[in-house]
C-alpha positions in Angstrom: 0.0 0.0 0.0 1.4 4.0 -0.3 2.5 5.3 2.3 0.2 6.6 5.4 0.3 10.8 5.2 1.4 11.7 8.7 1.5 15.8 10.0 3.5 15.3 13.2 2.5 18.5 15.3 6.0 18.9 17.0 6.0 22.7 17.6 9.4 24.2 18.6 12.4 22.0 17.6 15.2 22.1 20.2 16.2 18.7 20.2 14.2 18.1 23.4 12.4 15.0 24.3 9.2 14.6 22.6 11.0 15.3 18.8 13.5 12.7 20.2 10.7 10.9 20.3 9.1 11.7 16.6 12.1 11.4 14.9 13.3 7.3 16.8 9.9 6.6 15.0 10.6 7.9 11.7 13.7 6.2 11.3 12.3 3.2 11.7 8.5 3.7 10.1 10.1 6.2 6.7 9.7 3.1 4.4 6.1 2.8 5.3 4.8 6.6 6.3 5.4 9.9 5.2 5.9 12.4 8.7 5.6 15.8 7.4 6.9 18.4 10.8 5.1 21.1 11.6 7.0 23.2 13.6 7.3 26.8 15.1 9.5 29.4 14.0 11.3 29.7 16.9 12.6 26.2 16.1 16.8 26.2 16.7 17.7 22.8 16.2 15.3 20.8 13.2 17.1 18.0 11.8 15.6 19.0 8.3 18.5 17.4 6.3 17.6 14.0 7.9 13.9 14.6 7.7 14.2 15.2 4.1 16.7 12.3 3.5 14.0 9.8 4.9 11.4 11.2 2.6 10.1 13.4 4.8 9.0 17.6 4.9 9.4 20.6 7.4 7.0 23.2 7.7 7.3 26.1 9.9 4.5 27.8 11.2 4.0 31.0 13.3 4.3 30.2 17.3 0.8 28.8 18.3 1.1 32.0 21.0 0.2 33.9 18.5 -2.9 32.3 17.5 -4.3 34.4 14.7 -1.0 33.9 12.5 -1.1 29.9 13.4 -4.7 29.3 12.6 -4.3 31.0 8.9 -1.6 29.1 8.2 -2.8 25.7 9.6 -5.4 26.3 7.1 -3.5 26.7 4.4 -1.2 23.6 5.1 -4.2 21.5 5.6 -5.5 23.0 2.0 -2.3 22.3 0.5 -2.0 18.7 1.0 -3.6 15.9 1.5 -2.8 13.7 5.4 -4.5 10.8 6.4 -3.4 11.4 10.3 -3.0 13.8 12.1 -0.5 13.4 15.6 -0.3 16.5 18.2 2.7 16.5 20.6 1.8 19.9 22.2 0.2 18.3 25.3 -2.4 20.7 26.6 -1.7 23.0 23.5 -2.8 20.2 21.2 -6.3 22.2 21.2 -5.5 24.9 19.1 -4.2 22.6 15.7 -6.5 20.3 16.5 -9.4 22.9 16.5 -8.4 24.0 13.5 -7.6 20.3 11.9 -11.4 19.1 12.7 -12.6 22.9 11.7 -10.7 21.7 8.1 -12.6 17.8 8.2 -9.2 16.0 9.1 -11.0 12.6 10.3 -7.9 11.2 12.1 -7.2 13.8 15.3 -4.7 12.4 17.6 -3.9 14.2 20.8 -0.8 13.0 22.5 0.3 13.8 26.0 3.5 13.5 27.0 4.3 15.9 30.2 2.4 16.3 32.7 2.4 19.7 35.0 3.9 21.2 38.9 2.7 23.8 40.7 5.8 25.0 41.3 5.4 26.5 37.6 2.4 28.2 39.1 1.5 30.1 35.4 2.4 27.1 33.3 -0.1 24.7 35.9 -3.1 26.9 35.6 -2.6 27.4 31.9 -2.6 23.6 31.5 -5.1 22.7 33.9 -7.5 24.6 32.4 -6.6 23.5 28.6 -6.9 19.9 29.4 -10.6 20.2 30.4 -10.6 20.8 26.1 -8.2 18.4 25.5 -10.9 15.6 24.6 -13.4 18.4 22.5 -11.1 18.3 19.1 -9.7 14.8 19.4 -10.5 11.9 18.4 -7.8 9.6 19.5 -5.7 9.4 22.4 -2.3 8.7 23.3 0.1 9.2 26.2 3.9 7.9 26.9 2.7 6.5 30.3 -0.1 5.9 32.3 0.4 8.7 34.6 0.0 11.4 31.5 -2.8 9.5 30.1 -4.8 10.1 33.2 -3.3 13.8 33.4 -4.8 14.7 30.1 -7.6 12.8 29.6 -8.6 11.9 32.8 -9.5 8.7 35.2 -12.5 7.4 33.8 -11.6 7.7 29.8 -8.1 6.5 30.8 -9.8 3.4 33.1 -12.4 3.2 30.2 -9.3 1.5 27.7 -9.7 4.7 25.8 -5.7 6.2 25.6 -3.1 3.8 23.6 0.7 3.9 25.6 2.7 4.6 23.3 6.1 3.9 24.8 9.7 6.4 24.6 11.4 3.4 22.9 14.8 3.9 21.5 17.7 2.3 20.0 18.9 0.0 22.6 22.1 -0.7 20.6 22.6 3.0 20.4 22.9 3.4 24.4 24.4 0.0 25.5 27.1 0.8 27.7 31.1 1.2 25.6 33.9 1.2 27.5 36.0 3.1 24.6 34.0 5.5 24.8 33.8 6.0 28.4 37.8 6.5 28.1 37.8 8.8 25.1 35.1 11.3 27.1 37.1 11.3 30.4 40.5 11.2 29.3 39.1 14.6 27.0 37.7 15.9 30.7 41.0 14.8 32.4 38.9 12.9 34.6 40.6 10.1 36.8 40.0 6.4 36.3 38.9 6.7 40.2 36.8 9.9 40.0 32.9 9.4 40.7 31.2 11.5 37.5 27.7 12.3 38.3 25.9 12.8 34.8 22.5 14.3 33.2 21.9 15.1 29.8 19.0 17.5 29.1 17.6 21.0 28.1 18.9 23.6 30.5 15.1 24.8 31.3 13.1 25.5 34.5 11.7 22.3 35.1 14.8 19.9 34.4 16.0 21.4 37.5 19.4 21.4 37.0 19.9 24.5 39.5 19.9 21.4 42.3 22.4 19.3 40.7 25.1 23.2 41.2 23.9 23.1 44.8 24.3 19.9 45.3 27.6 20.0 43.6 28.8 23.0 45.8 28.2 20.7 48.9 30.1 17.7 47.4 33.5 19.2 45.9 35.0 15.8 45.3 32.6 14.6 43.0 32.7 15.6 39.2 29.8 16.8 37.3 29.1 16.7 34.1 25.9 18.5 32.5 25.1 18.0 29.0 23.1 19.7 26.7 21.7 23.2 25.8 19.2 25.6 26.6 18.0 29.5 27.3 19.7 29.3 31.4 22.9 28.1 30.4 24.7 31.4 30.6 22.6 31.6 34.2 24.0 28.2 35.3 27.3 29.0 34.1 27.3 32.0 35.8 27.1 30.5 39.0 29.2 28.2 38.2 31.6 30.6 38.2 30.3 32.8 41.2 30.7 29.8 43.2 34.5 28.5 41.9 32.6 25.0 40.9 35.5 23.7 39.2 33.5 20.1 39.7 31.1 21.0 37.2 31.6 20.5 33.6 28.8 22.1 31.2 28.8 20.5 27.7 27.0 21.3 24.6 27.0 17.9 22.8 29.0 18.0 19.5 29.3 13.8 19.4 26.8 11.9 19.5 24.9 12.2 23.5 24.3 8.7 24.1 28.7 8.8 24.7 28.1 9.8 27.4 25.8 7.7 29.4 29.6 5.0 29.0 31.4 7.8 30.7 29.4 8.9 33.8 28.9 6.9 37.0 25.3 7.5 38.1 22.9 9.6 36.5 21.0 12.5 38.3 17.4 13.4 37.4 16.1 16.1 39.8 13.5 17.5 37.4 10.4 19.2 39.0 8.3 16.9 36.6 8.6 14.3 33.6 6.1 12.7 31.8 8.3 9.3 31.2 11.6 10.6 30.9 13.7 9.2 27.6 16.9 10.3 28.8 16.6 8.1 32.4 15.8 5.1 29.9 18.9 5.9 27.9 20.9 5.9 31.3 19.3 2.3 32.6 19.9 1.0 29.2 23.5 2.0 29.3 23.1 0.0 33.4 23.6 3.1 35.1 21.9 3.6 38.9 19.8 6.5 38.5 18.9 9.4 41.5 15.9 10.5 41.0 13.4 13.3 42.3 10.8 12.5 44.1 8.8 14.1 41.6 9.3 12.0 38.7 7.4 9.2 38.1 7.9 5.7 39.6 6.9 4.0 36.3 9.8 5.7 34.6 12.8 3.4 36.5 11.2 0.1 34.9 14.4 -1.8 35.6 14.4 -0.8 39.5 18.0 -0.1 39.4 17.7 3.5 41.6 16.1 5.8 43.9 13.7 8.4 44.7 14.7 11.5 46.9 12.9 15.0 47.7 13.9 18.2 46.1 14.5 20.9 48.8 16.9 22.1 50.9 16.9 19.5 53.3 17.0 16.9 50.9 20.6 17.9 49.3 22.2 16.1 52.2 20.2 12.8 51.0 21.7 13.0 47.0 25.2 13.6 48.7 25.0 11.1 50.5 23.3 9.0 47.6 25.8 9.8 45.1 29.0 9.3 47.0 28.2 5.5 46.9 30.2 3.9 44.3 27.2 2.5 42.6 27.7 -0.9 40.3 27.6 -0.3 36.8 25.1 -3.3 35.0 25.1 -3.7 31.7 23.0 -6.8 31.5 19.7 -4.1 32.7 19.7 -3.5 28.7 18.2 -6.9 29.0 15.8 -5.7 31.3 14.9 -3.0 28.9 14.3 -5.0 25.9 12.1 -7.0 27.6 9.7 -4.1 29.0 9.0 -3.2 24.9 11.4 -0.6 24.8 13.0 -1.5 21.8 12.1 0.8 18.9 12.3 -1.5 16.4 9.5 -3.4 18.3 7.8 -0.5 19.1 7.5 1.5 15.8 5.8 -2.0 14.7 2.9 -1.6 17.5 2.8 2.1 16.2 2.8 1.4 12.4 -0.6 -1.2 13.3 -2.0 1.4 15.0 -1.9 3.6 12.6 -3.2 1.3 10.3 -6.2 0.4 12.6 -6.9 4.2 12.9 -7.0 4.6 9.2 -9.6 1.1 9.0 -11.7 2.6 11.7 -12.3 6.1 10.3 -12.7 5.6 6.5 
């Protein structure tokens, strides 16, 4: 048969999570769909040469803040061609395309949550509590990474009801499988001893990844190394500090290898975010058999292998990740095993997604 017509509703492309997520997918699924991204213009990092190598297409679209400019030129895109499906990532904000993409007769409306909301963010959590009491009025479908953003979105009773589809954060298990070259070519270029203890994350320096804790925490534990990968608008904040506070512990990186590298070089991997949906990057670390510290705030289905723990994110609780992360945890490989056997495997899981689709396109014609 051709290939199914997919508009993947991405938004802004920073190489965060949930286009981490679209694009595992497309790699394996570009020889039976077409993903056409629709992203915002204030979109730094779109992999369009790839996109375009696996027979897909970018198209940027004013920021969905500014509503009037988005909805005329949703229009037009839905005017202009011709999708059988079309897959919102926006969480809560998946309202406004999909208003518009039922307004336009698309039959196939799938809203996708994959966050969920603190009200620490006090702004962001009343925005999105009051979206997602639409978020079931222009969809017809509905999907979630895990159960706890299924029942976020769309509720108890319609997630009780069978009425979400999980569709897991697989990944290329290969890809993240611990290396031990590489683990020596990243700390011999850090000058990092065979016997220091390197406490890693890898994520988008914004508010709710959290990694503000992880420079306190580091100020209190001098003789551990840091190492903090990835990009984002507080960088220059969090370096400042860094500086303020003579943390020659902490190592900021902006990725130019490939990030899963780095999951061979650190020791344990810190996640003290203020919330996750199912977080891809502490399934990279477990597949690479890292122990993971966690917040207290991230979900408990997201350590599927068990290898970790849970701690509070305040001031008292900085004494507990010292104290957590100055244990020389075991490195274990053999969790990719673990992993594999939980469905996280994308080869496995762009299959379930690719029937899906299919069913979806049965169902509604």
């Amino acid at each position: 048969m051709d290939k199914i017509n997919i508009l993947q509703i991405v938004g802004s492309m920073n190489n965060g999570g949930v286009e981490s997520f679209v694009m595992s997918y497309y790699r394996q699924l570009h020889d039976r769909c077409k993903f056409t991204f629709l992203c915002f213009d204030d979109s730094k990092m779109i992999p369009k040469e790839e996109i375009e190598s696996l027979g897909g297409e970018v198209i940027i679209v004013p920021h969905v803040k500014h509503l009037k400019a988005f909805n005329k030129e949703l229009i037009k895109v839905f005017r202009e061609n011709n999708f059988d499906i079309i897959h919102s990532h926006l969480n809560t904000l998946s309202v406004f395309p999909l208003r518009v993409a039922k307004k336009c007769h698309q039959k196939i409306r799938i809203a996708h949550s994959h966050s969920i909301s603190s009200k620490k963010e006090i702004k962001r959590h009343i925005a999105k509590s009051i979206l997602k009491l639409f978020s079931k009025k222009y969809s017809n479908v509905y999907f979630s990474c895990s159960e706890l953003t299924g029942r976020y979105q769309f509720g108890d009773k319609t997630y009780d009801e069978g009425k979400v589809t999980v569709i897991k954060n697989a990944i290329n298990l290969e890809r993240f499988k611990y290396n031990i070259e590489s683990r020596k070519r990243v700390r011999n270029a850090l000058n990092f001893k065979e016997d220091d203890i390197v406490i890693g994350t890898i994520g988008r320096f914004v508010e709710t990844k959290n990694q503000k804790y992880i420079l306190e925490i580091a100020k209190e534990n001098r003789n551990l190394k840091f190492l903090i990968v990835g990009n984002g608008p507080l960088q220059e904040e969090y370096e400042s500090f860094i500086k303020e506070n003579n943390l020659d512990n902490v190592y900021v990186i902006v990725p130019e290898i490939d990030v899963a590298n780095y999951y061979s070089a650190f020791d344990t991997f810190i996640l003290p975010s203020f919330y996750e949906g199912f977080p891809i990057t502490s399934l990279e670390a477990q597949t690479s058999g890292l122990y993971i510290v966690y917040s207290s705030s991230v979900p408990k289905e997201g350590l599927i292998t068990g290898y970790g723990e849970f701690i509070q994110i305040d001031e008292e609780g900085i004494k507990l990740w010292g104290e957590a992360l100055n244990k020389k945890h075991e490195r274990k490989p053999e969790l990719i095993k673990v992993v594999k056997e939980k469905g996280y495997e994308i080869s496995d899981a762009a299959n379930e997604l690719y029937q899906k689709y299919l069913d979806l396109i049965e169902e509604y014609k």
